[in-house]
C-alpha positions as a printed Julia matrix, in Angstrom:
268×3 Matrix{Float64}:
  35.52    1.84   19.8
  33.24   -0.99   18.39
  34.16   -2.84   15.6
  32.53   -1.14   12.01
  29.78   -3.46   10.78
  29.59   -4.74    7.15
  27.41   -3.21    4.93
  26.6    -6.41    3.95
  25.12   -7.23    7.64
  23.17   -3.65    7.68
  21.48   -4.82    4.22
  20.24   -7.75    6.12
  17.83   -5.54    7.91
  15.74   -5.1     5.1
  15.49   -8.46    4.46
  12.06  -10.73    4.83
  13.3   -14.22    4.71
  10.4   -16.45    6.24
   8.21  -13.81    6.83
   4.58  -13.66    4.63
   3.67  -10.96    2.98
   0.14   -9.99    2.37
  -0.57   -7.31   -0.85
  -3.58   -6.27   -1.62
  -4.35   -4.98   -4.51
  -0.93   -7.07   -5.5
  -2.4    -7.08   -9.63
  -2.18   -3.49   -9.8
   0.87   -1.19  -10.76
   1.69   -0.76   -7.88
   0.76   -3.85   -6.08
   2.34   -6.57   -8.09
   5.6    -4.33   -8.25
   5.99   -4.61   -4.73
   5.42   -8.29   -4.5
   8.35   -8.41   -6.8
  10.66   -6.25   -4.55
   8.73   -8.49   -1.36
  10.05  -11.96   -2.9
  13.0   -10.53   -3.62
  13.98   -9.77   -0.23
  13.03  -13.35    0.83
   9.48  -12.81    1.62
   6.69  -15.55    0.98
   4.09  -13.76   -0.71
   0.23  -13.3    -1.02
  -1.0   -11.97   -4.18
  -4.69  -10.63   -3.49
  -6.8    -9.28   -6.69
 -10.39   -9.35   -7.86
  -9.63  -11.17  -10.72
  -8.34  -14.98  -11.23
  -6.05  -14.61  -13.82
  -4.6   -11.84  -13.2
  -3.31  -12.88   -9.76
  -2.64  -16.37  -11.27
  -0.09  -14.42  -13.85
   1.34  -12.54  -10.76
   1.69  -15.39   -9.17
   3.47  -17.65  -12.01
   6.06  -14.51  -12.36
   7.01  -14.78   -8.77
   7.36  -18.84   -8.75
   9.95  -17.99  -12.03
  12.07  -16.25   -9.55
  11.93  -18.67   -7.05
   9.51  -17.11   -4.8
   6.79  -18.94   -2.32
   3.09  -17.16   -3.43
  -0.54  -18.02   -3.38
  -3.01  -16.33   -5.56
  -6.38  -15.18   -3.17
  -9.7   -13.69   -4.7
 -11.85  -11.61   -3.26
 -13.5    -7.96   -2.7
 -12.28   -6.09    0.04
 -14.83   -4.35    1.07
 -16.46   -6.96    2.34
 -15.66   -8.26    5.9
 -16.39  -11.98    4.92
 -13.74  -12.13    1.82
 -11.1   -10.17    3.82
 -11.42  -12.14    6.4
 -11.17  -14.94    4.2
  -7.9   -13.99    2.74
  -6.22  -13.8     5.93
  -7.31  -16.88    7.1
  -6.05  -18.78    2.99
  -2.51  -17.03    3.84
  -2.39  -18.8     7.16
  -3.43  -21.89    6.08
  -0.88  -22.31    3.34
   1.83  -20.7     4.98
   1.09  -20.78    8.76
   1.82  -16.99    9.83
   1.24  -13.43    8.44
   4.18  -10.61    9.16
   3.2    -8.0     7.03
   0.31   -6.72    4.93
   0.61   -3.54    2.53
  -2.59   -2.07    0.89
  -2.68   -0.66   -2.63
  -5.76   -1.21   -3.46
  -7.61    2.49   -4.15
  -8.13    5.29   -6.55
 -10.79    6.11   -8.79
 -11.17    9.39   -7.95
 -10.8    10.32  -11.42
 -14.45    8.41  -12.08
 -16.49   10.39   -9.41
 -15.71   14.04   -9.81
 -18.82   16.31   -8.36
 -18.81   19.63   -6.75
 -18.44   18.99   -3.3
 -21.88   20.98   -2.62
 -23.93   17.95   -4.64
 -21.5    14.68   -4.01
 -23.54   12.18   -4.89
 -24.1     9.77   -1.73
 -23.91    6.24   -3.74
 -20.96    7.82   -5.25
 -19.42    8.81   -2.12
 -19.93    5.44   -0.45
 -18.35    3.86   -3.53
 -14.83    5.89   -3.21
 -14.78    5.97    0.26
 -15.0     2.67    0.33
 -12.31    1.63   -2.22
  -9.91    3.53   -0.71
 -10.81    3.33    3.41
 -12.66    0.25    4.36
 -10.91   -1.8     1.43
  -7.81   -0.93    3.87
  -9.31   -1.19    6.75
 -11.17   -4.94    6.59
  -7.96   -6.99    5.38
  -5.72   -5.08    7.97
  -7.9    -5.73   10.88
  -7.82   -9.31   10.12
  -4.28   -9.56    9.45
  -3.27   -7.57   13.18
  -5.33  -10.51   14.55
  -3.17  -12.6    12.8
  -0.23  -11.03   13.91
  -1.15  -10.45   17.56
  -2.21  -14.21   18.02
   1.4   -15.12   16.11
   3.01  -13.22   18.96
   5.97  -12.01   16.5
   4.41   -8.18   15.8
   4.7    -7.51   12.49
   4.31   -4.36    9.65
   1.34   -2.79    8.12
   1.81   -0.51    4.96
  -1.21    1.74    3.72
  -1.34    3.33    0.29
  -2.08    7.15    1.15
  -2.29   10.04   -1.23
  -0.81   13.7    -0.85
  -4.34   14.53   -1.31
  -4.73   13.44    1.98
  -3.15   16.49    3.19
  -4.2    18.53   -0.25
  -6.99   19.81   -1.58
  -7.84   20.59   -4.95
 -10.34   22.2    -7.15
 -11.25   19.48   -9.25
 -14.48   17.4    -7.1
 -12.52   15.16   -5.34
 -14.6    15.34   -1.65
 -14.84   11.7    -1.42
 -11.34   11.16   -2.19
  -9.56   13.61   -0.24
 -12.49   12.63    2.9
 -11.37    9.12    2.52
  -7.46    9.14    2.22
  -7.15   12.43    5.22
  -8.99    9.44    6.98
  -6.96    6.57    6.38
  -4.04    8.84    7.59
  -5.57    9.23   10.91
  -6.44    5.88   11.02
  -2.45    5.17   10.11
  -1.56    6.58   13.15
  -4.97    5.75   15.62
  -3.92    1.86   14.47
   0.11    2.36   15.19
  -1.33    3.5    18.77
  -3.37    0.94   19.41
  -1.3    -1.78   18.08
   2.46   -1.06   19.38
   2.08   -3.2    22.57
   2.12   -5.38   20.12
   5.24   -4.51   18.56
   3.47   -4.28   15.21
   3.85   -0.55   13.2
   1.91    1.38   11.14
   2.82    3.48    8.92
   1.71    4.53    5.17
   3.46    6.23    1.75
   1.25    9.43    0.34
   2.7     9.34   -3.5
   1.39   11.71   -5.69
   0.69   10.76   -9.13
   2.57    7.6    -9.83
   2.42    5.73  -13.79
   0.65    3.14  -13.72
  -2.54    1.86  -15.68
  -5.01    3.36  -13.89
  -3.82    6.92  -14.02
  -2.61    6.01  -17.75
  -5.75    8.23  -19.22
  -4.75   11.3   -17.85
  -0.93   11.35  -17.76
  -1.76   10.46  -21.39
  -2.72   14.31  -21.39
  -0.06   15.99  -22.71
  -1.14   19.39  -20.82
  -2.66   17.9   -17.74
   1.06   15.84  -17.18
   3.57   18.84  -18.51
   1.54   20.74  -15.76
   1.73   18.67  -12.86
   5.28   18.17  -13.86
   5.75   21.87  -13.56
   4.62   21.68  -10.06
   6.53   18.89   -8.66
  10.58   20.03   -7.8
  12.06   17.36   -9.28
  10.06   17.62  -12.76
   8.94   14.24  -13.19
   6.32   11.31  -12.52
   6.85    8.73  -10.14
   7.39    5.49  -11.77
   6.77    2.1    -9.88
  10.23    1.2    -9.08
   9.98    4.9    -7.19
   7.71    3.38   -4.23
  10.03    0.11   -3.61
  12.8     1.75   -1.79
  10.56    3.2     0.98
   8.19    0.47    0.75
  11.1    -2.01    1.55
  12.31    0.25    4.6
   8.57    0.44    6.37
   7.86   -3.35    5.98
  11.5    -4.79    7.13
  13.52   -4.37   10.5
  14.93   -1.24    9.02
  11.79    0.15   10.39
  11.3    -0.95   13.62
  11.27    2.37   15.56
   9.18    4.05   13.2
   5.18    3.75   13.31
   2.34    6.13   12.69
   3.8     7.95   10.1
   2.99    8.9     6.52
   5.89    9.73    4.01
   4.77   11.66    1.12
   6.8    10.18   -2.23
   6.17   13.11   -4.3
   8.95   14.61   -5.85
   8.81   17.38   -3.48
   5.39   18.76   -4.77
   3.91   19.37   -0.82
   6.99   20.88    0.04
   5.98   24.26   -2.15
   2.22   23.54   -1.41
């Protein structure tokens, strides 16, 4: 019989030490909460936003704990500035292992039935929450590919990916059903590489940009009533699995997509 390992050697599998971490989106809810649980585990971080000072404030929070960050600016759904980011990580820190994209939503501003979507409108949500993942990520797999070490990608899904709902969300639910298939068309293409791909679907998760309507008192008590476990996700909800799918915890898993969602497609 082999000898039992420590738990405290299994831990070290979800560690990041020396590795650089690439969030976009990293000013959000969710995005500068996971550069907190990233730096934590010893990663060197990249804070992407749209906004200076915001990422600067992300930023100084990290360096309080001791973590290695950089602050990058730009609009992601543009090849030139994704590009761009890539290329600032690398030349401050010399390598990328791991990029996770939260940057998305806005359904909630573009609701039309799906008969009359608007086409400007369309373009504008399909691109926040598709080609704002897949720019930065392409650049980044070159990154990682040319390092030679393989390395973790983590998309930002949505269970209404794999859900419809009445409410005029066709450019939405068109755009994150795609960035699942691309989740798993990318972990194809890019295992020989001994990079993964995988993504987290949450469903409705507190944060400031779905603060308007979870501020609904009947809109939340219902979608509470619908999810088994009776509750919203919270931030710290999305670390756990976030953790697992960008460490060596993970490394014969790729081209999946775990739905965090208190067990709401489970009764779908």
């Amino acid at each position: 019989m082999s000898q039992a390992i420590p738990v405290t050697d299994e831990l070290e599998r979800f560690r990041l030490d020396g590795r650089v971490a690439i969030v976009a989106g990293g000013t959000g809810g969710i995005g500068s909460r996971l550069t907190r649980a990233l730096g934590r585990v010893g990663a060197r971080v990249v804070v992407h936003g749209r906004d200076q000072g915001r990422a600067d404030a992300v930023v100084q929070g990290l360096r309080d704990e001791g973590v290695e960050a950089l602050a990058v600016i730009g609009d992601l759904t543009r090849h030139a500035d994704s590009d761009r980011i890539v290329d600032e990580a690398l030349d401050a820190f010399g390598r990328v292992d791991v990029i996770v994209n939260t940057v998305g939503g806005a359904a909630g501003t573009a609701l039309y039935p799906a008969e009359s979507y608007p086409e400007h409108e369309w373009d504008r949500i399909v691109d926040l929450n598709l080609r704002a993942s897949l720019l930065p990520t392409q650049a980044a797999a070159r990154a990682m590919i040319a390092g030679g070490r393989g390395g973790r990608v983590l998309h930002f899904s949505s269970v209404r990916g794999q859900l419809g709902i009445d409410n005029g969300f066709s450019a939405y639910v068109a755009a994150k059903g795609a960035l699942d298939a691309l989740t798993r068309q990318q972990a194809t293409e890019w295992a020989k590489h001994a990079i993964t791909v995988n993504a987290i679907s949450p469903t409705f998760v507190a944060t400031e940009q779905a603060a308007n309507l979870l501020a609904d008192e009947k809109f939340r008590a219902g979608l509470e009533a619908r999810i088994p476990l009776h509750r919203i996700a919270d931030t710290d909800d999305v670390v756990g699995a976030s953790l697992l799918l960008c460490s060596d915890a993970s490394s014969f898993i790729t081209g999946q997509i775990l739905t965090l969602d208190g067990g709401l497609t489970a009764c779908q």
